[in-house]
C-alpha positions in Angstrom: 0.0 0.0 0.0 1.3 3.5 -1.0 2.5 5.9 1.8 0.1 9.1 1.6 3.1 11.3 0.5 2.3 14.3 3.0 3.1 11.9 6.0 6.6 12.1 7.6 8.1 9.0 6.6 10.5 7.4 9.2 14.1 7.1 8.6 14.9 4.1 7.1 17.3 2.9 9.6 18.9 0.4 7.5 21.4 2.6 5.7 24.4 3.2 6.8 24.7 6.3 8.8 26.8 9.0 6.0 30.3 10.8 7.5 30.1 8.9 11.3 32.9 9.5 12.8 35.2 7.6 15.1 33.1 8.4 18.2 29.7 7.6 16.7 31.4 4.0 15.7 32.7 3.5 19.1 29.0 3.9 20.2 27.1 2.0 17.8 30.0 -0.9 18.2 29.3 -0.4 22.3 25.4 -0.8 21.1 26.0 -3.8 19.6 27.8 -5.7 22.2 25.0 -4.3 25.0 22.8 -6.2 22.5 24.5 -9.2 21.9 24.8 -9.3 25.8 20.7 -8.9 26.2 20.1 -11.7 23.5 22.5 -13.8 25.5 20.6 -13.0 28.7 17.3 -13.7 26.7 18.4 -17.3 25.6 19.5 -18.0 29.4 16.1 -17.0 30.4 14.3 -19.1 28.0 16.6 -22.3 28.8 15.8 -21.8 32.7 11.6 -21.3 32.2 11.8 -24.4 29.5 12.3 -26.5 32.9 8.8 -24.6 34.6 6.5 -24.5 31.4 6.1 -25.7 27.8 9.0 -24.1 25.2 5.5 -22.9 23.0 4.5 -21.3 26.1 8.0 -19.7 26.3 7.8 -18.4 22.9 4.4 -16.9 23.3 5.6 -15.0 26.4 8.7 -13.4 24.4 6.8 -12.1 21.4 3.5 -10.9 23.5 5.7 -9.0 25.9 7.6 -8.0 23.2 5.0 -7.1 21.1 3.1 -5.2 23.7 6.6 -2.9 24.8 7.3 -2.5 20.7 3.8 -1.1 20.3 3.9 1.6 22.8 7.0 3.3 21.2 5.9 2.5 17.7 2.5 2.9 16.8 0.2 5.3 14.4 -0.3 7.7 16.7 3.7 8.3 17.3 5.2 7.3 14.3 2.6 8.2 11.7 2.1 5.8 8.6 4.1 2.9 10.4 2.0 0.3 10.0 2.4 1.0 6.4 3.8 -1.4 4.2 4.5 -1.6 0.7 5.7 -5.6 0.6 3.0 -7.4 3.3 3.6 -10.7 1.7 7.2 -10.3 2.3 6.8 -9.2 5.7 4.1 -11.8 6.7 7.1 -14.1 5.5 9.9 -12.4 7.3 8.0 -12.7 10.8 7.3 -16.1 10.4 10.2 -17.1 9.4 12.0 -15.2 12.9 8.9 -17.3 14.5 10.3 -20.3 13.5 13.4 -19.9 14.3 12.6 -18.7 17.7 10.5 -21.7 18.1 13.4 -24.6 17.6 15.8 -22.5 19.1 13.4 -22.8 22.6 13.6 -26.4 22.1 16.7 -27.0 21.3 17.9 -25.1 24.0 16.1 -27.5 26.9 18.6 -30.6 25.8 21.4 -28.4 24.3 24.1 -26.2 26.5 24.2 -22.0 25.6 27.5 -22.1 24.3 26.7 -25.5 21.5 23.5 -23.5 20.8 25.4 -20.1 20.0 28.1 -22.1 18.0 25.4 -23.7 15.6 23.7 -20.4 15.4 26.8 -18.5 14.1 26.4 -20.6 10.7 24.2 -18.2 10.1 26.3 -16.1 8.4 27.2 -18.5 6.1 24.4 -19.9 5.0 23.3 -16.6 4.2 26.3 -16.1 2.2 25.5 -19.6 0.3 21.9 -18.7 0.1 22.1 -15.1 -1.0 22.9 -16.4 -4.9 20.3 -18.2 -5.4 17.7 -15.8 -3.8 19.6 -12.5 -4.7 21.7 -12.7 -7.0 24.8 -12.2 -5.0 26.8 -15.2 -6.0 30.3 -15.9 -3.8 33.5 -16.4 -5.7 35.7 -19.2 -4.8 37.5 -17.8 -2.0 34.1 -17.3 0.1 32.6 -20.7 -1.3 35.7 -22.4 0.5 35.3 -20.2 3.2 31.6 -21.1 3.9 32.7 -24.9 3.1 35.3 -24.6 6.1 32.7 -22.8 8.4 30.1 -25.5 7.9 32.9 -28.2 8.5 33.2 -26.3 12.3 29.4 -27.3 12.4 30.1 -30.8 11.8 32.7 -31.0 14.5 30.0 -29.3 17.3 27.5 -31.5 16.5 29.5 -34.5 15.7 26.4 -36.8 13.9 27.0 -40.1 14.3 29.7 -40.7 17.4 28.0 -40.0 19.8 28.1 -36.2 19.8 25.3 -33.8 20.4 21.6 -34.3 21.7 19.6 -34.8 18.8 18.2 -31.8 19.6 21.6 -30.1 17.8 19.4 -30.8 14.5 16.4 -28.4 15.4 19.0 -25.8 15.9 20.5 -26.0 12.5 16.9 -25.9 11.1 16.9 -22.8 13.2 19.6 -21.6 11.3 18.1 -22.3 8.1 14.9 -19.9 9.2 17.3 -17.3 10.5 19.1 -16.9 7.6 15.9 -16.7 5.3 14.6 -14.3 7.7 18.0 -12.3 7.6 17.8 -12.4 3.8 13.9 -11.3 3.7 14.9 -8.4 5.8 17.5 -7.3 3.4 15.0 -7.2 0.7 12.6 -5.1 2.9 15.5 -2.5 3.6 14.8 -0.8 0.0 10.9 -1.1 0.3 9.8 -0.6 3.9 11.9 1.4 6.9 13.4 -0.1 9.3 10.7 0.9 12.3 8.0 -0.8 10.1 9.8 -3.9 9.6 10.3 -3.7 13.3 6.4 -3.7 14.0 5.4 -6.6 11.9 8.7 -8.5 13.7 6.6 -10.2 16.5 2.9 -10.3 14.0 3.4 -14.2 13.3 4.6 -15.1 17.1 1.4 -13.0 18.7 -1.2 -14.4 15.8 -0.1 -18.0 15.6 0.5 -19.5 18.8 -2.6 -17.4 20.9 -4.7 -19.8 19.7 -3.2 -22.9 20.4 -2.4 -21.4 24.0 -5.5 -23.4 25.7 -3.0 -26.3 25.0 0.2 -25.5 26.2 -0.7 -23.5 28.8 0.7 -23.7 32.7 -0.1 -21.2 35.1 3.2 -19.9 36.6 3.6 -21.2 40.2 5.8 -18.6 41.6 6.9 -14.7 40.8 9.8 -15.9 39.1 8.8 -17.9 36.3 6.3 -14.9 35.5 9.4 -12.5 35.8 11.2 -15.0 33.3 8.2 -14.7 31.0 8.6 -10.9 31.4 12.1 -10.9 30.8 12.3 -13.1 27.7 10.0 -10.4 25.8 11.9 -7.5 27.4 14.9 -8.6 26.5 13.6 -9.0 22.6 12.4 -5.7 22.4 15.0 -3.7 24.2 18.2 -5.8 22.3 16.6 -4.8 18.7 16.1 -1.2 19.8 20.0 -1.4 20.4 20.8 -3.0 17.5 18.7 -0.3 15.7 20.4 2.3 17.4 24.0 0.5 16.6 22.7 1.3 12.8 22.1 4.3 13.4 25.7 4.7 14.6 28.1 2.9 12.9 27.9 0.8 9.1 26.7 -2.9 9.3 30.7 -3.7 8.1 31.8 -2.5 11.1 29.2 -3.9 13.6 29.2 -7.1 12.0 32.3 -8.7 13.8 31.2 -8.1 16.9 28.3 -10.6 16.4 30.6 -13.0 17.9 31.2 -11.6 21.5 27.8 -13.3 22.3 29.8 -16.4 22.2 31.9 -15.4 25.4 28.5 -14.0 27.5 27.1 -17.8 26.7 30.1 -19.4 28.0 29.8 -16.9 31.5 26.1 -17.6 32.0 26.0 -21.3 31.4 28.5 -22.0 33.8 27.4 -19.4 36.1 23.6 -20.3 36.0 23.2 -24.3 34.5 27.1 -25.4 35.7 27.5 -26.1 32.3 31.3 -25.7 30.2 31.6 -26.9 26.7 34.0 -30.1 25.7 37.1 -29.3 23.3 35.1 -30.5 20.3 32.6 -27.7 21.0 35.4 -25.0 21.4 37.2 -26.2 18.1 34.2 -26.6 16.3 33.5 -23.0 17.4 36.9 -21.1 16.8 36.7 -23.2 13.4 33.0 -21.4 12.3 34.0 -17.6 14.2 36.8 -17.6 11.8 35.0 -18.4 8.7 32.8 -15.7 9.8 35.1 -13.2 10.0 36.8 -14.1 6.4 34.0 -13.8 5.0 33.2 -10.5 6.5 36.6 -9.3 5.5 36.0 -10.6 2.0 32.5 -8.7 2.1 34.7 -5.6 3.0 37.3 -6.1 0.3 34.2 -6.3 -2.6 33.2 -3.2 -1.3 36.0 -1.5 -1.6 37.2 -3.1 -5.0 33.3 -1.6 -6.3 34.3 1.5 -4.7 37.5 2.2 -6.7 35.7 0.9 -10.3 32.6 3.4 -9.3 
């Protein structure tokens, strides 16, 4: 649907911000890692209330709270046209998608420790690099294919199928994976269409419409404050970590953020020792070291095809 042209459209938070300077960076990289520390603290949360309720019962929580705090800073009334899009379809996809993933990443994470969980998860970046030629066009050359080869090879050695590795429940979280990269890769084709704060409204649409319903089902009524503070949480945590990570755009360019996705690996290692016990074996470090650096090629080969289009342009 067509914006009515005399409404003040937001910014679309997506682009990078034009001349930041070094201070502005140092913020939106500080942004970033106050984010990645809030997810963290969000996928703690979710593990501890997995062993008080049902995980569906857990995701409904996070996207309802979630929902509900988004809502009162974005709405009509605030943010005039907002709720506008020009792609609904594609955002209808996009939010299911994150819905998805949220949901086997819940259930993955009852059997599976924070730091295993993480480790799978940072595949996403490569499968978004395998994915984005097929979907947009943005075929890797040979250096990133091996690359995304090795990075997916430092999969195979967390979840080690077949000798007795991971639960089982390893497998849910690379499907995960496979939803959070199409969900990554939807948003990217949003960031020309709708703004950013749009996007962001429709985020939690799926969660909040889908699972209501099937709520009589799941549903276990809290037995103390602090599994209803964990339901709390989980949504608070959702909403406040993307309102950083928005304001981290605003700051700094995604090429310079993007590295320090991986610090969320160290606050995973800190909270599941200091709240489950839990400490990875050797396989899950290697495995780990062996997909963060594939990552961060890959980023640096993103950042070397941006600055080889530069010079032609």
């Amino acid at each position: 649907m067509p914006e009515d042209s005399k409404q003040a459209k937001p910014p679309d938070l997506q682009k990078p911000p034009p001349g930041s300077g070094p201070s502005d960076r140092l913020i939106g990289i500080a942004l970033m890692c106050a984010a990645l520390a809030i997810f963290s603290v969000l996928d703690t949360t979710a593990k501890w209330a997995s062993q008080h309720m049902h995980p569906m019962q857990a995701v409904w929580a996070r996207y309802l709270v979630s929902v509900l705090l988004v809502t009162v800073l974005l709405n009509p009334v605030s943010r005039p046209g907002v709720m506008t899009t020009r792609a609904p379809g594609l955002q209808a996809v996009r939010s299911l998608m994150l819905l998805l993933s949220t949901m086997l990443n819940f259930f993955a994470l009852q059997f599976l420790q924070l730091a295993e969980a993480i480790t799978i998860v940072f595949a996403t970046p490569l499968l978004i690099a395998l994915l984005s030629g097929p979907l947009l066009g943005e075929w890797p050359g040979p250096r990133r294919m091996i690359a995304i080869g090795v990075g997916f090879l430092g999969v195979l050695v967390v979840m080690r199928p077949g000798v007795e590795g991971l639960h089982p429940a390893a497998f849910l979280s690379m499907a995960g994976v496979v939803c959070y990269a199409l969900y990554n890769l939807t948003t990217r084709k949003l960031a020309g269409v709708d703004s950013s704060e749009t996007t962001m409204v429709y985020s939690g649409v799926a969660g909040v419409l889908l699972i209501t319903p099937l709520m009589p089902w799941f549903w276990t009524t809290p037995t103390s404050p602090g599994i209803w503070a964990a339901m709390v949480l989980m949504g608070a945590c959702g909403a406040f970590g993307h309102w950083l990570v928005i304001g981290a755009h605003r700051r700094a360019p995604a090429s310079v953020l993007a590295p320090f996705i991986y610090t969320q690996l160290i606050w995973m290692l800190i909270l599941g020792w200091l709240v489950f016990g839990q400490w990875p074996d050797n396989w899950t470090l290697v495995g780990g070291s062996i997909v963060v650096a594939s990552g961060l090629y890959l980023l640096y080969r993103e950042r070397v095809r941006g600055a080889d289009v530069n010079r032609v342009a």
